[in-house]
C-alpha positions in Angstrom: 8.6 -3.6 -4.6 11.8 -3.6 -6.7 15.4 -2.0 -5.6 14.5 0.3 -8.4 11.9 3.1 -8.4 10.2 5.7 -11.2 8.4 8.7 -9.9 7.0 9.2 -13.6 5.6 5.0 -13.7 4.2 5.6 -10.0 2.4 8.5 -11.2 1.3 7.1 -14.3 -0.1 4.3 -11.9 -1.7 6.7 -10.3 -3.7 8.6 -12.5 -4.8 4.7 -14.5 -6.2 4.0 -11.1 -7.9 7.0 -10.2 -9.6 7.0 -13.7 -11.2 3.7 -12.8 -11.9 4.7 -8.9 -15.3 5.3 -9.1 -16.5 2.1 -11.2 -14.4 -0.2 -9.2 -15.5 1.9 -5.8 -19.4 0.9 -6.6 -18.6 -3.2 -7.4 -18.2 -5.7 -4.9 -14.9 -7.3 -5.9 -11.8 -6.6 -3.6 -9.3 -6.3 -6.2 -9.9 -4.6 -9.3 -8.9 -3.7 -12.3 -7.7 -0.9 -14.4 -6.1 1.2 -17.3 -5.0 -0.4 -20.4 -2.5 1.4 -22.9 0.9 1.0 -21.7 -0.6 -1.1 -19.6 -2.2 -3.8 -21.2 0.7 -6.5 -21.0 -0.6 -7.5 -17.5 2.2 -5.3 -15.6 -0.8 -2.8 -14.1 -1.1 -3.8 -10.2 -4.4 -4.4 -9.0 -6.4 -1.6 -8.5 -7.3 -1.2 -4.4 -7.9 1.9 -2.5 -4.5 1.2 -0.5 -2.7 0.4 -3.8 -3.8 4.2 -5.3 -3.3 5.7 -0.9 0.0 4.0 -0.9 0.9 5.8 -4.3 0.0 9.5 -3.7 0.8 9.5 -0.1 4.3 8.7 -1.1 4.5 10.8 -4.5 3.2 13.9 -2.4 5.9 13.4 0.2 8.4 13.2 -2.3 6.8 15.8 -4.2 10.0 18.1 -4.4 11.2 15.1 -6.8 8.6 15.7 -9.1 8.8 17.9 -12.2 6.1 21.4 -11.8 4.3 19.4 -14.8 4.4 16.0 -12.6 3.4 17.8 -9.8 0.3 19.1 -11.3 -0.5 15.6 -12.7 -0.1 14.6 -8.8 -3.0 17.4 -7.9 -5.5 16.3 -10.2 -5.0 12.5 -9.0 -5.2 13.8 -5.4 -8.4 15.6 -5.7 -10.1 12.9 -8.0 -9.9 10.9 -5.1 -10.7 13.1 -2.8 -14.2 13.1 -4.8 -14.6 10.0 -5.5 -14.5 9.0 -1.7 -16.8 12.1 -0.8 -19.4 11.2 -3.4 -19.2 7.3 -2.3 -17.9 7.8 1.2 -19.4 4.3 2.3 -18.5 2.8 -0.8 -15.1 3.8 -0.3 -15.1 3.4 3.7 -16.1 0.2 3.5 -13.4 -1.1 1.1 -10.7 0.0 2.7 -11.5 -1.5 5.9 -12.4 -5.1 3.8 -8.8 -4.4 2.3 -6.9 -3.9 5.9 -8.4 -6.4 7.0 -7.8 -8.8 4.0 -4.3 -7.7 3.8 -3.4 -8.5 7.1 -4.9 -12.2 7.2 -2.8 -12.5 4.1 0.4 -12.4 6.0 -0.7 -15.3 8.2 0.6 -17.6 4.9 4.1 -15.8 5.6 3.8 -16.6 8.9 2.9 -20.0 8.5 5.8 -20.3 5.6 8.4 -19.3 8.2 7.8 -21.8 10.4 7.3 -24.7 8.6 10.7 -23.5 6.4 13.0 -20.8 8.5 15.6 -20.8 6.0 13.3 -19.7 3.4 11.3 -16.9 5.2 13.9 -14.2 3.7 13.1 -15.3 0.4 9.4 -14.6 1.0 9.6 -11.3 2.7 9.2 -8.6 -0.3 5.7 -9.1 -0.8 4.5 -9.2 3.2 6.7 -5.5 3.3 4.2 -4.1 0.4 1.6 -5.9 2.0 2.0 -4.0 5.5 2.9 -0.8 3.9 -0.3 -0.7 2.0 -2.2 -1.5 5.3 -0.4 1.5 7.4 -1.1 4.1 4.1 -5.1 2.2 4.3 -5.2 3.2 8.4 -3.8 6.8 7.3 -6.6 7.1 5.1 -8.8 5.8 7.6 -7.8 8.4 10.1 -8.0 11.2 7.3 -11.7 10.1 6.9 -12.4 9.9 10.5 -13.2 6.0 9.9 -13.3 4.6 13.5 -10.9 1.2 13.7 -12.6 -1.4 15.6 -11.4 -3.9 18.0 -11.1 -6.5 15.6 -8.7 -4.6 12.9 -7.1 -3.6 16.4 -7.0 -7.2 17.2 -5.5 -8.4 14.1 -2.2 -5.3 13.4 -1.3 -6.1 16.8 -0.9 -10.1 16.3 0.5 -9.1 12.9 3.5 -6.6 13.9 4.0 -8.9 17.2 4.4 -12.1 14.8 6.7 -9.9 12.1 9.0 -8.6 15.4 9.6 -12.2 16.1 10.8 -13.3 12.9 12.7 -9.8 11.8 15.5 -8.1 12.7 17.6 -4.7 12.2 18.6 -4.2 8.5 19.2 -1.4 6.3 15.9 0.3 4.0 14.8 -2.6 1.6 13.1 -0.5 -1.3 15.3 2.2 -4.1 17.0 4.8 -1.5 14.5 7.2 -3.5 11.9 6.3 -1.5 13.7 6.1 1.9 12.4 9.6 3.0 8.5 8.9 2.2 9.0 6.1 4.5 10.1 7.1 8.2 11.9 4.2 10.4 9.8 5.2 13.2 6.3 4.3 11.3 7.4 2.1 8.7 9.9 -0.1 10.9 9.5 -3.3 9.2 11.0 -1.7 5.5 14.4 -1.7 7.9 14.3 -5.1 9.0 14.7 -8.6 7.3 13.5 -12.3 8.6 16.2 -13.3 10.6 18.7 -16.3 8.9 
């Protein structure tokens, strides 16, 4: 995540991954694609349910930022999820726990990084923040859906945050100040800490 932040691109995000929820909901591939348009150039993230959580979770707590026009744009994205999970509930279920739990053995390469290079692990921390985020807004979901979390997605966020408290420490809110108050220092702790020098 950049220092700088659009409400209108992250909405526009948004609705290009909800319009290609449901096909990428019923294939087997992890990360998926979407949109094209504006698009097109290669500068559309991969399409995941924690990518497209991540995004309205944040728009609809910062949703007194958004224009009434934006705002309505936000509904429709919101309840086109909302059907796509309910009309492929395991479908959907089941790739956002793949997804947590791919996400978080991902940051065992940061981990490993660190160690084998200290002085470097600053340098590689923007990606494991986005990378955690996503998985908290994916256990939100989870929760919403009454998805139970088993031991071993348990297991692996707890050996996660414990390795991330031992290489991070207090800093000020890493992403554009617009997003600061989506993003709770209480939940989100590791968006206001850095790898340690």
């Amino acid at each position: 995540m950049s220092q700088t932040y659009s409400f209108e691109r992250d909405l526009k995000e948004a609705e290009v991954m909800v319009g290609s929820l449901e096909s990428y909901i019923r294939q087997d591939n992890l990360y998926g694609t979407a949109g094209g348009g504006m698009f097109s150039s290669g500068s559309m993230p991969s399409l995941t349910v924690g990518a497209l959580l991540m995004r309205l979770r944040r728009l609809n707590d910062l949703r007194s930022e958004l224009s009434e026009s934006q705002q309505a744009r936000l509904d429709d994205v919101i309840e086109n999820n909302a059907h796509v999970a309910n009309e492929w509930r395991l479908h959907y279920t089941g790739k956002m726990d793949r997804e947590v739990k791919s996400r978080l053995d991902a940051m065992k390469t940061f981990f490993d990084e660190c160690r084998s290079n200290p002085s470097n692990c600053a340098n590689l921390y923007r990606p494991e923040a986005l990378r955690r985020t996503i998985v908290q807004d994916l256990l939100f979901g989870m929760k919403d859906m009454n998805v139970d979390v088993d031991d071993e997605l348990k297991r692996k966020l707890q050996q996660t945050d414990n390795a991330l408290r031992a290489w991070l420490i207090p800093a000020g809110f890493q992403w554009a100040s617009e997003l600061e108050p989506a993003y709770p220092r209480s939940t989100f702790w590791w968006l206001y800490q850095n790898p340690r020098a």
